[in-house]
N, CA, C and O atoms as a Tinker XYZ file with bonds, in Angstrom:
   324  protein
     1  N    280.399000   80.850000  -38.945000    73     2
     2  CA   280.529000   79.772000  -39.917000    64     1     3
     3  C    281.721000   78.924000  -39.515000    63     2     4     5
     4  O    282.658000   79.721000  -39.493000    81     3
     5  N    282.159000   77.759000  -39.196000    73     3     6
     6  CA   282.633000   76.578000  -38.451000    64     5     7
     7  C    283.628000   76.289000  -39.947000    63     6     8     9
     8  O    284.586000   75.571000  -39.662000    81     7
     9  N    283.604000   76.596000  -41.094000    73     7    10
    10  CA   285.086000   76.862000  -42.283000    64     9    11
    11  C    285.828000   78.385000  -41.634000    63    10    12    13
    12  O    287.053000   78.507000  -41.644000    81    11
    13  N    285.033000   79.344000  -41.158000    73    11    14
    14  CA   285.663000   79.995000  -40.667000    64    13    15
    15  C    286.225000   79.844000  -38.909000    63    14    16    17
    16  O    286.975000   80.686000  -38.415000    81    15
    17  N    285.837000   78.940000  -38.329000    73    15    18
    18  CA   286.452000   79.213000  -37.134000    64    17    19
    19  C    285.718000   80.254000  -35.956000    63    18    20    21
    20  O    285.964000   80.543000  -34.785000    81    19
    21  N    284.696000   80.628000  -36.950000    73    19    22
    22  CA   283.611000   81.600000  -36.163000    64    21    23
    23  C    283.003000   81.369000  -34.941000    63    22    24    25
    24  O    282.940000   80.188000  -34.602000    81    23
    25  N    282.550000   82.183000  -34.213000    73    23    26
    26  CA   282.123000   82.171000  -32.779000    64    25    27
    27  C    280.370000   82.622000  -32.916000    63    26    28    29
    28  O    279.912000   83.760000  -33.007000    81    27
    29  N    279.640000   81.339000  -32.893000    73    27    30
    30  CA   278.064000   82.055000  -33.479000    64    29    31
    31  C    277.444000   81.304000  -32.603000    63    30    32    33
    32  O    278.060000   80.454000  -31.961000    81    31
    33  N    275.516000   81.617000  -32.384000    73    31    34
    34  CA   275.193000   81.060000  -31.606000    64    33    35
    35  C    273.533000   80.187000  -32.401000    63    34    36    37
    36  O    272.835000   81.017000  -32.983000    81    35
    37  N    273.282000   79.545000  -32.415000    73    35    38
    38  CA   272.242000   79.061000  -32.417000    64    37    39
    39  C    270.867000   78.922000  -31.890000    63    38    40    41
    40  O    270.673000   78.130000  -30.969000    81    39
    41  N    269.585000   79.834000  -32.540000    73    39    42
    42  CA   268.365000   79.846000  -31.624000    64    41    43
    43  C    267.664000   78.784000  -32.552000    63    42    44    45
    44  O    267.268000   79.087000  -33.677000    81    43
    45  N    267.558000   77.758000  -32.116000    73    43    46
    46  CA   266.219000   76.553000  -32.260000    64    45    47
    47  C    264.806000   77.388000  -32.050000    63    46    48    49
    48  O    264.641000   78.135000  -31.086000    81    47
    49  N    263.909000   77.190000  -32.970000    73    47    50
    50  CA   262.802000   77.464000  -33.274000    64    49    51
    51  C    261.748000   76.418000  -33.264000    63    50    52    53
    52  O    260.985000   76.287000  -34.221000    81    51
    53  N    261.692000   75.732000  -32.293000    73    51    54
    54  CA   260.809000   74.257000  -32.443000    64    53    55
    55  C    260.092000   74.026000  -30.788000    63    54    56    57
    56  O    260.376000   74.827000  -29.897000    81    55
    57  N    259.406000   73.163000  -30.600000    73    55    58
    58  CA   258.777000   72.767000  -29.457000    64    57    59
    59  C    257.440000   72.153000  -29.666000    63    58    60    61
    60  O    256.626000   72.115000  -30.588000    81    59
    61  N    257.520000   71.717000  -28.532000    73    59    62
    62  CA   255.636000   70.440000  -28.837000    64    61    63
    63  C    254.805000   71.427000  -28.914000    63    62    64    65
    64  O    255.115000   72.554000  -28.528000    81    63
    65  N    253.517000   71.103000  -29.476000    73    63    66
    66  CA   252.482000   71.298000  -29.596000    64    65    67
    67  C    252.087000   71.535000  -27.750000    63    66    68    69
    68  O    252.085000   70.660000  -26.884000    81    67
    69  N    251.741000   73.217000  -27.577000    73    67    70
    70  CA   251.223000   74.039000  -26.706000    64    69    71
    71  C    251.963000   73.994000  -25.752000    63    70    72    73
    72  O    251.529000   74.155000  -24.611000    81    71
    73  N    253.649000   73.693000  -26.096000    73    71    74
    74  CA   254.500000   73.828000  -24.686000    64    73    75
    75  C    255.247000   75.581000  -25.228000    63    74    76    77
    76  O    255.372000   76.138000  -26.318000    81    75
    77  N    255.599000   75.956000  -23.778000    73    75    78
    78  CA   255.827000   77.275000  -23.754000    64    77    79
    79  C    257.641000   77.354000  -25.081000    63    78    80    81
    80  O    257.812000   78.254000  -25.903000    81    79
    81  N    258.238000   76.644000  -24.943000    73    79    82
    82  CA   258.799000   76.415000  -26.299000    64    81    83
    83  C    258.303000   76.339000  -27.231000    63    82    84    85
    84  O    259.135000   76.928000  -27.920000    81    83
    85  N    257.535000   76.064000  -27.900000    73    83    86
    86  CA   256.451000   76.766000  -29.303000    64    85    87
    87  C    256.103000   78.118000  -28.942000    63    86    88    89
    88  O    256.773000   78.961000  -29.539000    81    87
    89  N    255.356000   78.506000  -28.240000    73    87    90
    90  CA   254.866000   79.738000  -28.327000    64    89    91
    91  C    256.246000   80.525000  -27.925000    63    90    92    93
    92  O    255.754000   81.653000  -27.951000    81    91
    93  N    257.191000   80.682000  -27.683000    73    91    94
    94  CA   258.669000   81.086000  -27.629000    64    93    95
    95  C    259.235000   81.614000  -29.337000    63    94    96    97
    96  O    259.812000   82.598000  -29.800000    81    95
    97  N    258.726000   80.429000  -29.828000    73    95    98
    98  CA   259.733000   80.168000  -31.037000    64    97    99
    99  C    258.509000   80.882000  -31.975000    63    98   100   101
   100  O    258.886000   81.658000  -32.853000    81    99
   101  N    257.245000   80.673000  -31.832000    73    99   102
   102  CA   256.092000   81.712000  -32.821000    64   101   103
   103  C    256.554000   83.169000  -32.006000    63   102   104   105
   104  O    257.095000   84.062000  -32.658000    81   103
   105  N    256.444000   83.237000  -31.382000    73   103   106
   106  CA   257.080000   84.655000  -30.663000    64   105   107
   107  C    258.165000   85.215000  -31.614000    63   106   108   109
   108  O    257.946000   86.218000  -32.294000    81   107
   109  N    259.115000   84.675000  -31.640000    73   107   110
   110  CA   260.586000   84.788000  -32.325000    64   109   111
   111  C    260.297000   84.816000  -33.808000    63   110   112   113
   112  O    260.851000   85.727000  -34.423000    81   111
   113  N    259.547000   84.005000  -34.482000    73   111   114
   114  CA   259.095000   84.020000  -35.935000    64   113   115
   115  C    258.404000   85.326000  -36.164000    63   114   116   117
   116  O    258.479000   85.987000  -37.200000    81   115
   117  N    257.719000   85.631000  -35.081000    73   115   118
   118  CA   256.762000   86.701000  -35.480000    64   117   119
   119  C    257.359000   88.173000  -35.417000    63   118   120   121
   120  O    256.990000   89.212000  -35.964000    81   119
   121  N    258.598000   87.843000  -34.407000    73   119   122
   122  CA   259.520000   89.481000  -34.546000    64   121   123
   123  C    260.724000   89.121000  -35.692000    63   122   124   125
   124  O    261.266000   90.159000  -36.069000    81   123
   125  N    261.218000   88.018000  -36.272000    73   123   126
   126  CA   261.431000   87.757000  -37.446000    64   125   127
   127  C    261.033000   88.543000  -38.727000    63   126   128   129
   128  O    261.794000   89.084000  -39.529000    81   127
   129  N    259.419000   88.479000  -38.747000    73   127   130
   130  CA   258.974000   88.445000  -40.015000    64   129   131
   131  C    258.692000   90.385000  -39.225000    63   130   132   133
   132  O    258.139000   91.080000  -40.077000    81   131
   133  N    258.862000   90.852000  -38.440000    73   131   134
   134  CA   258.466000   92.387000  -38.512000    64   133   135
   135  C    260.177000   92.992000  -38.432000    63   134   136   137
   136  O    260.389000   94.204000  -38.456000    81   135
   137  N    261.229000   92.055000  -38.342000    73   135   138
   138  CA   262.454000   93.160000  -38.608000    64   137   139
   139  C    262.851000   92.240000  -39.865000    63   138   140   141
   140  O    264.075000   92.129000  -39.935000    81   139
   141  N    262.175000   91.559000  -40.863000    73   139   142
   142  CA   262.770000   91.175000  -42.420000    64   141   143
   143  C    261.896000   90.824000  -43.319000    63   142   144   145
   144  O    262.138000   90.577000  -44.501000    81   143
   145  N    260.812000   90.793000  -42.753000    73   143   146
   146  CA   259.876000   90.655000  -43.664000    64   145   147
   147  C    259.831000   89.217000  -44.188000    63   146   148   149
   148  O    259.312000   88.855000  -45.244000    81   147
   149  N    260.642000   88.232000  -43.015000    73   147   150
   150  CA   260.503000   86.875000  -43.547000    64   149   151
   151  C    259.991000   86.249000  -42.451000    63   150   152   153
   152  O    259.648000   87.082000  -41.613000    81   151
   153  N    259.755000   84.867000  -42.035000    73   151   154
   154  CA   259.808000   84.249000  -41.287000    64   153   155
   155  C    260.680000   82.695000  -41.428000    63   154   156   157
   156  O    260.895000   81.870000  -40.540000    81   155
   157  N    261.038000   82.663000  -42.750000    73   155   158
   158  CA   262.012000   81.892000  -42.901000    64   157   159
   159  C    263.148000   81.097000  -42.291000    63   158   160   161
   160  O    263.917000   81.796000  -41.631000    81   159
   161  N    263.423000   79.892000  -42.347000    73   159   162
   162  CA   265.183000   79.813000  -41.633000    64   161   163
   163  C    265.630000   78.882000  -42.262000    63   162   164   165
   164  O    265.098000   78.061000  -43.009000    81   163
   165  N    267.066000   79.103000  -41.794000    73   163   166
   166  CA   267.673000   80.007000  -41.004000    64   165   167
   167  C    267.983000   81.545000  -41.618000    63   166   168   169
   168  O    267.945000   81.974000  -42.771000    81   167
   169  N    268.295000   82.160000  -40.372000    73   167   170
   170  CA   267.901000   83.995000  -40.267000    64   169   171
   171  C    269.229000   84.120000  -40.028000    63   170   172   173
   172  O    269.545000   83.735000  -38.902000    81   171
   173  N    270.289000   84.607000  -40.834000    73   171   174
   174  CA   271.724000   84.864000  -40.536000    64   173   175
   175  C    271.511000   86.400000  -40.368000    63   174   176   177
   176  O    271.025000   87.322000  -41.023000    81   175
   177  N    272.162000   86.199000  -39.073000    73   175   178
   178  CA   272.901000   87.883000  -38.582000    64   177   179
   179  C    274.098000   87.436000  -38.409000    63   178   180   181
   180  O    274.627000   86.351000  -38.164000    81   179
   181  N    274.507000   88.822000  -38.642000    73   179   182
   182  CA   276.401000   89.134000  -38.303000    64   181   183
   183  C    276.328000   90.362000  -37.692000    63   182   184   185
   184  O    275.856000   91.361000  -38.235000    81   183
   185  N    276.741000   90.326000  -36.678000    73   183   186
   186  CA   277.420000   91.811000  -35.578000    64   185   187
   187  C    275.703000   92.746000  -35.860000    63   186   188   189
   188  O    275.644000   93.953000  -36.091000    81   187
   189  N    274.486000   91.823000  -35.760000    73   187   190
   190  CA   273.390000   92.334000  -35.645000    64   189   191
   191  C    272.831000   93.170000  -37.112000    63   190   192   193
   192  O    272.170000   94.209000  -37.124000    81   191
   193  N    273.355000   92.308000  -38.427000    73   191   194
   194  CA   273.092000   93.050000  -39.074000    64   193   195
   195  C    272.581000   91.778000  -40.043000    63   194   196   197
   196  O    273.450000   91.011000  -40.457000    81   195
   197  N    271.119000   91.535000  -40.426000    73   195   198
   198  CA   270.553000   91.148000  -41.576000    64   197   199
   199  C    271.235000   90.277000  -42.421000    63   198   200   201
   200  O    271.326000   91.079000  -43.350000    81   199
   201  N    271.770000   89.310000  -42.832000    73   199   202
   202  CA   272.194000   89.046000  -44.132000    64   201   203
   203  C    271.543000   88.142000  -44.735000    63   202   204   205
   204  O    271.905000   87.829000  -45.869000    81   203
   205  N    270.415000   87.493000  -44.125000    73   203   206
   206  CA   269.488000   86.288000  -45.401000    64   205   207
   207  C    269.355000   85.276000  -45.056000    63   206   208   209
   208  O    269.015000   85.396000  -43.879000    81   207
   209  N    269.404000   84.027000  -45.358000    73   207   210
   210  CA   269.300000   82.832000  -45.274000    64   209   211
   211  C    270.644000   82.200000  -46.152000    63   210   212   213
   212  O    271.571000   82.936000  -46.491000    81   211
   213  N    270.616000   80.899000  -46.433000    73   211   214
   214  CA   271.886000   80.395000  -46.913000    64   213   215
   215  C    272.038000   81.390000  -48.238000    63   214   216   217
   216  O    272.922000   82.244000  -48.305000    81   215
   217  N    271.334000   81.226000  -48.984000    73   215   218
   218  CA   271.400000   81.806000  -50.819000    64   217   219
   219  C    270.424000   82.545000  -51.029000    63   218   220   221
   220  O    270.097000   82.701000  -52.205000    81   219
   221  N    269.587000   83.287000  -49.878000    73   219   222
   222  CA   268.749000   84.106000  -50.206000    64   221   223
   223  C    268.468000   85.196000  -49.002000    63   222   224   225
   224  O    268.600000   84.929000  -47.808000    81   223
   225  N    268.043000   86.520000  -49.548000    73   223   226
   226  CA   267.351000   87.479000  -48.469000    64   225   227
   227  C    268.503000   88.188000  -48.192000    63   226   228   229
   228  O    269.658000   87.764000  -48.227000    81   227
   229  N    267.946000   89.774000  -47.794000    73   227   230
   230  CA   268.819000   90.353000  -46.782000    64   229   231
   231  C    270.019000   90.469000  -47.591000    63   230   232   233
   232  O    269.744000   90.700000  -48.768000    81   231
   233  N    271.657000   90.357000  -47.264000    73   231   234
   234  CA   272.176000   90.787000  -48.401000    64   233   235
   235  C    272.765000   89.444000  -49.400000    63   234   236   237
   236  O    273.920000   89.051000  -49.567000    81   235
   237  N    271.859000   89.095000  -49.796000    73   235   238
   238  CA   272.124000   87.901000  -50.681000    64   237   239
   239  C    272.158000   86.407000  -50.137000    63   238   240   241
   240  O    272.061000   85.453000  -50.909000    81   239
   241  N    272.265000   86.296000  -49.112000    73   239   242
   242  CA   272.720000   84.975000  -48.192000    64   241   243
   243  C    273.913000   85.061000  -47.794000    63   242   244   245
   244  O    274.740000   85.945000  -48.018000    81   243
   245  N    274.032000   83.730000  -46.945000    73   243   246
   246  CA   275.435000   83.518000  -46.509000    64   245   247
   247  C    276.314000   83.121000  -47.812000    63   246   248   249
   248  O    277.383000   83.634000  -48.146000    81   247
   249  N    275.564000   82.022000  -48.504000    73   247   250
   250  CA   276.376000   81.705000  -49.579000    64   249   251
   251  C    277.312000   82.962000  -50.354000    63   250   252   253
   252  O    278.482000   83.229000  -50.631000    81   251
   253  N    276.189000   83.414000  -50.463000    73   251   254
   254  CA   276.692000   84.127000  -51.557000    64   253   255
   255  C    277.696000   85.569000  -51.172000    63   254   256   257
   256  O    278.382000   86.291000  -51.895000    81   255
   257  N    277.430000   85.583000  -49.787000    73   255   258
   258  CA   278.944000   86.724000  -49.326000    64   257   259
   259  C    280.071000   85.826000  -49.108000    63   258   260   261
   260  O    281.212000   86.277000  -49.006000    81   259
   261  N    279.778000   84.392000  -49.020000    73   259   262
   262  CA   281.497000   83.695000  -48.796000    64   261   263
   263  C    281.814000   83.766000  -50.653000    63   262   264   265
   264  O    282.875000   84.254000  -51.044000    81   263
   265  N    280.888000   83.287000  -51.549000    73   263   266
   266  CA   281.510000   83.320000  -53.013000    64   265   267
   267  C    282.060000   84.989000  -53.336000    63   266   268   269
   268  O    283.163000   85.283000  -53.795000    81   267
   269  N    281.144000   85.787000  -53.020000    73   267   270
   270  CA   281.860000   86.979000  -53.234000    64   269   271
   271  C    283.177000   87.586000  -52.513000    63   270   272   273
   272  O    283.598000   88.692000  -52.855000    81   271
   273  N    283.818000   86.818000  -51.493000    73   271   274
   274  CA   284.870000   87.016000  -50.321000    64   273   275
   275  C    284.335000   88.290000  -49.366000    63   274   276   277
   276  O    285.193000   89.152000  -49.177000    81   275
   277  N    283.039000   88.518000  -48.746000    73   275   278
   278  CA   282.581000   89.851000  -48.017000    64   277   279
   279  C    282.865000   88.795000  -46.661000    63   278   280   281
   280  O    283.563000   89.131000  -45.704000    81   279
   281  N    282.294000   87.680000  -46.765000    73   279   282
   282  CA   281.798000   86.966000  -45.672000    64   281   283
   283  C    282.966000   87.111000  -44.903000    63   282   284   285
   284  O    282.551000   87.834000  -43.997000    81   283
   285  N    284.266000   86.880000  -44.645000    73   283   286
   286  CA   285.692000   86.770000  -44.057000    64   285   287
   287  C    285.601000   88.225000  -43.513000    63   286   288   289
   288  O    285.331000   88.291000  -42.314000    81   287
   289  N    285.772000   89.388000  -44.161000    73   287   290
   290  CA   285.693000   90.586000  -43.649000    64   289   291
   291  C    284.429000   91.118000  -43.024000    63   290   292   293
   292  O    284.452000   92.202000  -42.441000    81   291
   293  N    283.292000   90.377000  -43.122000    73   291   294
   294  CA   281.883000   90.993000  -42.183000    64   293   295
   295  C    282.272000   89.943000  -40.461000    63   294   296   297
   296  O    282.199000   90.344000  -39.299000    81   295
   297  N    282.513000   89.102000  -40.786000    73   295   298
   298  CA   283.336000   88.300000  -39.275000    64   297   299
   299  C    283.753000   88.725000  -38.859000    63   298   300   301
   300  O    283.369000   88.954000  -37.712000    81   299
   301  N    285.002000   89.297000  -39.341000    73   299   302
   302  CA   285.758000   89.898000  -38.607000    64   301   303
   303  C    286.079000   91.711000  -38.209000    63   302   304   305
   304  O    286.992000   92.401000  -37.756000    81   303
   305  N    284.575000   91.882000  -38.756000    73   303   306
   306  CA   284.231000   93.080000  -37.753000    64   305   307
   307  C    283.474000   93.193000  -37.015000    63   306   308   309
   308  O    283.309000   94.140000  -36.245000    81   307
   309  N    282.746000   92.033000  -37.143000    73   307   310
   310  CA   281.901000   91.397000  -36.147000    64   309   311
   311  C    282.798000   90.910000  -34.730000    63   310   312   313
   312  O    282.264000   90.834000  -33.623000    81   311
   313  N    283.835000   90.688000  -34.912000    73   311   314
   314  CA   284.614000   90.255000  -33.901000    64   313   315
   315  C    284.236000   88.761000  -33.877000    63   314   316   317
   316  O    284.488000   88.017000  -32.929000    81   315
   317  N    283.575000   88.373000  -35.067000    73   315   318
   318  CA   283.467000   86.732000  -34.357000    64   317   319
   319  C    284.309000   85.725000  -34.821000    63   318   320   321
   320  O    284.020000   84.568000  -34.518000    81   319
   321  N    285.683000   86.028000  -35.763000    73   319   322
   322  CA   287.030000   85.599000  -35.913000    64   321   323
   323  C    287.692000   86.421000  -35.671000    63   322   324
   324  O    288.912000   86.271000  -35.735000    81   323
């Protein structure tokens, strides 16, 4: 998260119609939705661990571990501050 100073990476999920970037990114949706049961995005992990989308899924969202103050301490055992 970029308020935190965090070190994260970004997978784009998009591509034309029948270029090997679509079928990449349905690839990626489809092991998505078999380790969360979503296919949703964005898919926040921290140090490989589940946490949701902005305000939803997984453990509540991102939002909602920075309002609760978890988010600062899951970073930084993540090593990514």
């Amino acid at each position: 998260m970029s308020a935190f100073g965090a070190a994260y990476t970004v997978v784009e999920l998009e591509g034309a119609a029948g270029s090997a970037e679509l079928a990449e990114a349905l690839a990626f949706r489809s092991e998505l939705a078999r380790l969360t049961g979503r296919t949703s995005v964005p898919s926040i992990w921290i140090g490989g661990k589940y946490v949701g989308g902005y305000n939803d899924g997984g453990l509540g969202g991102l939002a909602t571990l920075y309002r609760s103050g978890e988010l600062a301490s899951m970073l930084t055992a993540a090593k990514a501050i």
